[in-house]
N, C-alpha and C positions, 0 to 999 in steps of 0.2 A: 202185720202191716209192713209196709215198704221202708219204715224209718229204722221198724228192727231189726232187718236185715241188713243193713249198712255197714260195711267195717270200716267204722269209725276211727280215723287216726291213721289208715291205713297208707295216705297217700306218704303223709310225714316219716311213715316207719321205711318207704318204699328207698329213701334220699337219704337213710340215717342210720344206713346198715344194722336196721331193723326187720327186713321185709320177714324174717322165718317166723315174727308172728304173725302176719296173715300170709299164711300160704297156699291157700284160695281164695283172693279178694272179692268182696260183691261190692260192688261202686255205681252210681248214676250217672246216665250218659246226658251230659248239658246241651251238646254241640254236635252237628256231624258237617262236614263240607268237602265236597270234591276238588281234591286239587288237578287242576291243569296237567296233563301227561306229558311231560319234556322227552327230546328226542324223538327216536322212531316211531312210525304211525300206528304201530302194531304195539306201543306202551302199555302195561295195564294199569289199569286206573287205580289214581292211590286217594286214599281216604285221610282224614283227619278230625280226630273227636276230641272232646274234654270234657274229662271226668272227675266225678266230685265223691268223695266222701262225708260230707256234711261239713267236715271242717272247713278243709280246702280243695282245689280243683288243680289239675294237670292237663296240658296238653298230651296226648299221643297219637302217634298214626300206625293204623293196621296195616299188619303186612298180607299181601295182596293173598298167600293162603287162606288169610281170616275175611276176603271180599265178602266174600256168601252171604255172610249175615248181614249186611247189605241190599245184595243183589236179591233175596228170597224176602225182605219188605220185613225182615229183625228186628233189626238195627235201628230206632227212631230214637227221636229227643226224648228224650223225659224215662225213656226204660230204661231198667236195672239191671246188668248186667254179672257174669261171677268170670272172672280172667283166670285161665285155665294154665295159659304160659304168655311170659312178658320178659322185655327188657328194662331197666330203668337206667339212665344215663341223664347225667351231668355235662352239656355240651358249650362250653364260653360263659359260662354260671349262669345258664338257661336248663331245667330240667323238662327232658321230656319222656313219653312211656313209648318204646315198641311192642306191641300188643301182637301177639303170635298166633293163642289162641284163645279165643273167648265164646262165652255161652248166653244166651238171652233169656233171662225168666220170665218166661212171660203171664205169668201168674199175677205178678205184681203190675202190669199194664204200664203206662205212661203217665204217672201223677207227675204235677208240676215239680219245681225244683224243692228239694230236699233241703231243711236248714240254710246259712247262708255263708257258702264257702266264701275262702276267698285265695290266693293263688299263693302256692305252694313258692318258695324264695330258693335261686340256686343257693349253693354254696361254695363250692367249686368249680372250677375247672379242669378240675379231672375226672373223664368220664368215671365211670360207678360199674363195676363188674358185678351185677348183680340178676344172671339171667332165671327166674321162678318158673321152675315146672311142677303145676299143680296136678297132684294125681287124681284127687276124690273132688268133694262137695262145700258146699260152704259148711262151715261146722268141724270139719275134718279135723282130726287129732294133729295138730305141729309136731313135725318131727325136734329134734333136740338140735340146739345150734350145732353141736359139732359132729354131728350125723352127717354124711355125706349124702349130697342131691342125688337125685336119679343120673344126672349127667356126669355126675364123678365117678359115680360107680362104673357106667360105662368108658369111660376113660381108662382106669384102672381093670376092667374086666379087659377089653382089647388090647392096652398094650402093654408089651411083658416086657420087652428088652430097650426099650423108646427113653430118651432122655425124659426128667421129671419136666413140668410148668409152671412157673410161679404163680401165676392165675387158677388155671386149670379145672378155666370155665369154658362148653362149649358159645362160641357168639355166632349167630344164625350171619347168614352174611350180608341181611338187608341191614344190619348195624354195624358194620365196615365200614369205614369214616375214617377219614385225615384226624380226624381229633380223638379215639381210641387207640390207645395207646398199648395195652397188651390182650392179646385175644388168642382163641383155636379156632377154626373151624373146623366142620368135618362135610368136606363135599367130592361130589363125584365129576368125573375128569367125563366131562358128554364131547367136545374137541379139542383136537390135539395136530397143531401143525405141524410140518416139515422145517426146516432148518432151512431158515433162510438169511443169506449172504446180503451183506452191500457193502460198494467200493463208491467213498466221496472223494471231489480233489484235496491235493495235497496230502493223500497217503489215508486218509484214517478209514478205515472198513472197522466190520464186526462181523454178528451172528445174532441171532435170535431165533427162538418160537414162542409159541402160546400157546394155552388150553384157556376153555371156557369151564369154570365151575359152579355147580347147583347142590342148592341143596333144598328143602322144604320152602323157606324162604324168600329164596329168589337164586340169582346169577351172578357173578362177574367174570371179568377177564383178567387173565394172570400172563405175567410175560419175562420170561429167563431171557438176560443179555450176557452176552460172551462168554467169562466163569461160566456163569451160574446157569448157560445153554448146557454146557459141559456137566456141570454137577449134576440135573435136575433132569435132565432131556429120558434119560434109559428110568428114570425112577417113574416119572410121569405117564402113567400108561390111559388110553382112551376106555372109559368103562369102570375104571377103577374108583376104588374110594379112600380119599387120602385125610390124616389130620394135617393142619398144618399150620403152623403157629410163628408169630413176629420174633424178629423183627421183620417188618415187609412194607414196603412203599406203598401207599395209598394216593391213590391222585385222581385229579379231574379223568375222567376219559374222553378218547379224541375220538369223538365220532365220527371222522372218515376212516377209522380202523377198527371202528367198536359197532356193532352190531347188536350187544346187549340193550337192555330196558335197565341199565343200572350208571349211575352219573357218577359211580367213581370206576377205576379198577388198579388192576395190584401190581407191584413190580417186585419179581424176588429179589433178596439179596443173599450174601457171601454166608452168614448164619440162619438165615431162616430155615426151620424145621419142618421135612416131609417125614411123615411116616405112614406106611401103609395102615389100614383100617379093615379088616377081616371081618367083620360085620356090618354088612351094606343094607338090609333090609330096610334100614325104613327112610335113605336115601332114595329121591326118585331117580328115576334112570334117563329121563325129559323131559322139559319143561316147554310146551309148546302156548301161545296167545295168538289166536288164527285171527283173519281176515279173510270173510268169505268171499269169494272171486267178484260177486257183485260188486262188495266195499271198497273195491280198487281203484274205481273211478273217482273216489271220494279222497286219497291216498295221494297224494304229495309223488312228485317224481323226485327217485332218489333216498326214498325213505326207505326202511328194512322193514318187513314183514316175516307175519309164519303163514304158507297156508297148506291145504287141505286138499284132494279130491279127487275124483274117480281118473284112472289112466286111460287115453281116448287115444291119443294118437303120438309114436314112439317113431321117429327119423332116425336116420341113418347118421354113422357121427362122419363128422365133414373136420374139415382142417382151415382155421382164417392163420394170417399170420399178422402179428404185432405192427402197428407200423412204426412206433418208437423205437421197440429194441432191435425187429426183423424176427423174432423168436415165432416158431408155429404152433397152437395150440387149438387140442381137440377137442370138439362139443358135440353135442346134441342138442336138439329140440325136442320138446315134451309140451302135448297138449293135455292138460286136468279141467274135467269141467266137475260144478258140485249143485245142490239144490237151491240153488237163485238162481240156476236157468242160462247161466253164466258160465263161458268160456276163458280159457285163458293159454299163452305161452308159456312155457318154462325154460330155461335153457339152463343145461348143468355143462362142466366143465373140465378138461382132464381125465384123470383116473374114474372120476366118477362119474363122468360121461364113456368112458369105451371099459368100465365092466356095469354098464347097466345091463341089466339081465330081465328087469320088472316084466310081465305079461300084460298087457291089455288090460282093461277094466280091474286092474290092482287098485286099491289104494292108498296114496302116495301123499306123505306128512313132508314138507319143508320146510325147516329153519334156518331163517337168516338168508331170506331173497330181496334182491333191491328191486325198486320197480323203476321199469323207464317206461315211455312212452311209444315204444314203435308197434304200430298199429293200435294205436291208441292206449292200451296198455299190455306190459311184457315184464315177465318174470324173470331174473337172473339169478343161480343161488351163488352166492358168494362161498369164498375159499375157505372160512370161519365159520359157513353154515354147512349141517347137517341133513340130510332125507333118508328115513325111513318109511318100508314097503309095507301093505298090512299091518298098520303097529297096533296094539293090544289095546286102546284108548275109546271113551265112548263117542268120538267125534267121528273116529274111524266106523266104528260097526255101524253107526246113526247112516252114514255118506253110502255104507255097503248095501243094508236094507231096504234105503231110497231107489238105488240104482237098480237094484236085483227086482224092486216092487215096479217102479216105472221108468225112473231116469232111464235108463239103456237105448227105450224108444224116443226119449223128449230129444225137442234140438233147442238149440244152446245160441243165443247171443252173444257176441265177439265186444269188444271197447271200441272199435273200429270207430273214428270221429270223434271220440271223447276228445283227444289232444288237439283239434282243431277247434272246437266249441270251445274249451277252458282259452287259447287264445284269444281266437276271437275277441271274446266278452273281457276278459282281464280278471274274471271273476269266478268262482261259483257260481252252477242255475241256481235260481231262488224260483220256490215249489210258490206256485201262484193257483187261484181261483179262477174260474173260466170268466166272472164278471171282472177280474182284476186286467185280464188278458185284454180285455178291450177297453176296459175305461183305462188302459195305462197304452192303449193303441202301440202295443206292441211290433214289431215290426214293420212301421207305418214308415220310419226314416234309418232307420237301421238295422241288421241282422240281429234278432236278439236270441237270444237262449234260456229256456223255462223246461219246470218240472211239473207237472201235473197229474193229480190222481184223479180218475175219474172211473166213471162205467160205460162199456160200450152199451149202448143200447139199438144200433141200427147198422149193419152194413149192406154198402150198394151193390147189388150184384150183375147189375147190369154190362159190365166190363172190370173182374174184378183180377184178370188176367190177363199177357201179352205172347204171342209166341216168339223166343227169345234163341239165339244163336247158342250152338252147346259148345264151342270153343271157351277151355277155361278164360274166367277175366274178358270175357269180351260182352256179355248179357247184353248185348244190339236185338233188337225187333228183326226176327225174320220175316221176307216172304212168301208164299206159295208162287210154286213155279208151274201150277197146273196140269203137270207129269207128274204130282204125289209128293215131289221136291220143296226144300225151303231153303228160300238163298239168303244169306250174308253176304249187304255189299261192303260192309267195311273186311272182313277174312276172307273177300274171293270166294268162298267156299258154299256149295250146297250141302246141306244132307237131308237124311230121309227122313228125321221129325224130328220138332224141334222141342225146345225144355221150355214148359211155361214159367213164368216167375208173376208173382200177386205185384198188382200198381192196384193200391184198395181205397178205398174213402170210406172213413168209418165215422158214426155220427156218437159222440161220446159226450154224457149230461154230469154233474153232478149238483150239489146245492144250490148254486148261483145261479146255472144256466148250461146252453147246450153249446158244441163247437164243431165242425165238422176235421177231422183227422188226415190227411195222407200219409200213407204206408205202404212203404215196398217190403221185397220178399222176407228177409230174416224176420221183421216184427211182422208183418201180417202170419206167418205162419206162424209167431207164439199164438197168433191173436186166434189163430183157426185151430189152436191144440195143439200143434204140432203137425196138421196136416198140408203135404207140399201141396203147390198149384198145379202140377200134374196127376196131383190124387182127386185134386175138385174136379180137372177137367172129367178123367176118366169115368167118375161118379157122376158127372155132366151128362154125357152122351149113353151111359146105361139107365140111368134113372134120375128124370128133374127134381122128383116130388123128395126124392134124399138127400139132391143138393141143398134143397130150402131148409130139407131139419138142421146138416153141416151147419148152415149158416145161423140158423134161430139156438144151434146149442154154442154158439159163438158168442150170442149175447146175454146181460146183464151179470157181467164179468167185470171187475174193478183189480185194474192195473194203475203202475206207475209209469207215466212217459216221457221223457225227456225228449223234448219236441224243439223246433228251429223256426223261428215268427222272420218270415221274409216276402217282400212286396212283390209280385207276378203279374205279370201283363198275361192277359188270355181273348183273343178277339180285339182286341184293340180296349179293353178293360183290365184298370190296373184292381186287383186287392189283394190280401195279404194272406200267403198260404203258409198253415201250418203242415210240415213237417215231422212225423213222429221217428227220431234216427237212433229209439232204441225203446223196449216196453218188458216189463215183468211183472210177474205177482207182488203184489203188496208184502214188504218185508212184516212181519207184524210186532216181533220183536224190534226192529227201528222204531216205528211207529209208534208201540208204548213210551218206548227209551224219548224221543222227542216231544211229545206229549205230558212225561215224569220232568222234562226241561221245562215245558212252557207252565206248569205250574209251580214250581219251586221257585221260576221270575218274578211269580205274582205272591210269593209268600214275600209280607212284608214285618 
């Protein structure tokens, strides 16, 4: 039974430099709650549980390695869980667990609450160095108090000539905190700046750099000032893997220099201890939390992101210059498009715009890009982010697969109008019903902006194309000149045929009710597979009876649209024409993910 597995006492021993007798605890999970993600939009999401012993219960929060069992539907109330590696700390005589890594028995299912705890009392204010790496199983043999951990041993296996630690505990770096007082880490150095200079009035300048460090865990940022640029700067290598132990500044971090998912970071000082780490194995080498180019639109301007995706289109690097300092700096443009059907800009900067060297359909990992808004939306990597070509990741080989199977041929929707909509409105679209669209007579007195998912089920093909001038940027209706010619009277210009582009009306139902759609070229051609308006034509004039299949295998296709509700006069008849000014496949992992939202509302 599930009460006999319980390690009973276990939470009290955890706060009472007790824990080496249970040194694989099995505990009941009370509580789980998603905390709010602070900072950049590309945060990963942090959890918090409480768990019980029977006796008493504890808060902790998983560190975002241990998500999974979450995310893979583990993780519920009332299951029993065995905690494989944890933190425990005493924080302002509040104790709480960082849980690293844990296991779910699911043997024992979800019975109600076990005995009836009740909440474990700090005692201190001094956190508690007490980080448990459990090897085995519940039951497992205790090693002898004064046995050294698994992480001492590795301590003392790598370093030979290194000052000793009075602690000489490793601390994973999601337990970095203003209020931990002696610690090591051991993480890998993923960026590493330049030395950079400033001169303020009245004489005072300096120096500084930074690296970004990872480890299992998570991230932060570490920053050498003047000295200690000096001391630190040649030890500090990019790739490397350092210990590196307090004394060392811990502080809020200032997100308009911090790019990390982590709300403190570090400042060396005059003593603090680097030493290199000759065994890197089970450091990772990067830490990427993507946003797929769709979710952009959803993305805050100015917020830092990671993302992902195939290389399409590689400019030539140009030169702007500064207009504050007058300084010249060189860039490039990079188009990545991925599998939401979705395009995007990128711009890199410097050195790492003029030796970019990538191929065409490479694909291309960023970390650490701001997003702005021009062209609705645009990717910039920042000087503290990282991109790597081809990297070894299954996000990567997933993006390669797609492409190589069909992406290559598909075409790709831009954010183009996004930044005008989100004005507009002053808001978010909210995803409405087709009956909601009219009983809330949308567009009737003012511009509005709606999401909608539905199913095509009809398009008109009676006029479902225009012949359109081939001067880039200009897509004006040409006309025939009767000599075989088609003239543009806004570019002067005839030429000899012109480029059709879809002006379509598509008649889209779902539960409530039906709507009729307008769409030009970029969505009408998701809508048509991918096929241009001058592949319909073509198929037009060799064969009718195959234009009709084009079009019947067009429908009962269920997309998402972000459409624009605005009143149109036509004949001297005003109503209200929706607009569709962008359309994709139904995300379907969103789709759960909101769905997992709207009933955990109605848990009461």
């Amino acid at each position: 039974m599930a009460e006999q597995a319980i390690s009973q006492g276990a939470i009290s021993a955890f706060f009472n430099d007790e824990a080496s007798k249970f040194p694989v605890p099995v505990l009941q999970c009370l509580q789980i709650k998603t905390l709010e993600a602070k900072g950049a939009g590309g945060a990963a999401e942090r959890y918090r549980v409480v768990l019980s012993d029977m006796h008493n219960y504890v808060q902790g929060m998983l560190a975002t390695q241990a998500n999974h069992v979450v995310h893979d539907g583990k993780l519920q109330r009332g299951c029993i869980v065995r905690l494989k590696q944890y933190q425990a700390q005493s924080l302002k005589g509040k104790n709480i667990l960082i849980i690293l890594d844990l296991e779910v028995i699911e043997s024992y299912g979800t019975p109600d609450k076990l005995g009836e705890p009740t909440a474990i009392e700090g005692k201190s204010t001094e956190p508690q160095n007490t980080t448990i790496g459990g090897a085995g199983f519940y039951g497992a043999k205790s090693e002898p108090q004064d046995s050294k951990s698994q992480v001492q041993r590795e301590i003392a296996q790598t370093r030979t000539d290194g000052p000793s630690h009075d602690n000489g505990m490793i601390y994973p770096i999601e337990a970095v905190s203003p209020y931990a007082r002696k610690w090591t880490i051991k993480a890998r150095v993923t960026s590493k700046s330049d030395i950079k200079y400033w001169h303020k009035p009245g004489g005072n300048e300096g120096k500084l750099f930074s690296v970004n460090l990872l480890d299992e865990s998570g991230e932060i940022k570490a920053t050498a000032f003047n000295d200690q640029c000096d001391q630190f700067f040649d030890v500090l290598q990019e790739g490397g893997v350092y210990f590196i132990s307090t004394p060392c500044r811990v502080s809020m971090a200032k997100k308009q220099f911090n790019n990390l998912a982590n709300e403190y970071e570090m400042s060396f000082e005059r003593d603090t201890v680097i030493e290199k780490c000759e065994d890197t194995s089970a450091v990772p080498q990067v830490r990427f939390n993507f946003c797929t180019i769709q979710e952009l639109q959803n993305v805050e301007k100015d917020a830092t992101v990671d993302v992902i995706g195939v290389l399409k289109e590689v400019q030539e690097v140009s030169q702007i210059t500064s207009k504050t300092s007058g300084k010249p700096y060189d860039k490039r443009e990079l188009t990545i498009v991925d599998d939401t059907g979705f395009s995007v800009r990128v711009t890199i900067w410097g050195k790492t715009a003029t030796a970019f060297d990538a191929a065409p359909e490479s694909v291309v990992a960023f970390k650490g890009t701001r997003v702005g808004d021009f062209g609705g939306r645009s990717l910039s990597l920042l000087s503290s982010g990282t991109m790597a070509v081809d990297p070894d990741i299954p996000e990567a080989h997933k993006l390669k697969g797609w492409y190589d199977a069909s992406g290559r041929n598909d075409s790709f929707s831009t954010h183009n109008n996004m930044s005008s909509m989100g004005t507009a409105t002053g808001r978010k679209d909210e995803t409405k019903v087709i009956s909601q669209i009219k009983d809330e007579n949308l567009g009737m007195e003012n511009v509005d902006y709606f999401t909608l998912k539905a199913t095509v089920v009809y398009i008109r093909q009676e006029t479902f194309a225009y012949p359109a001038c081939r001067t880039e940027g200009c897509n004006r209706k040409v006309t025939a000149t009767g000599d075989g010619g088609w003239r543009c009277e806004k570019c002067d210009i005839t030429h000899e045929k012109p480029t059709y582009r879809y002006i379509m009306s598509v008649n889209v139902n779902d539960h409530t009710g039906q709507l009729w759609l307008s769409c030009f070229d970029e969505v009408a051609k998701k809508i048509m597979n991918g096929k241009s308006a001058d592949d319909l034509m073509e198929i037009q004039e060799q064969d009718e009876s195959r234009l009709a299949a084009e079009f019947e295998a067009a429908n009962c296709r269920k997309l998402t649209f972000r459409c624009r509700a605005k009143m149109d006069s036509f004949n001297d008849t005003q109503r209200v024409r929706y607009q569709v000014m962008s359309a994709a496949p139904l995300d379907f992992t969103a789709e759960a993910n909101a769905l997992s939202e709207l009933i955990k509302q109605m848990d009461v």
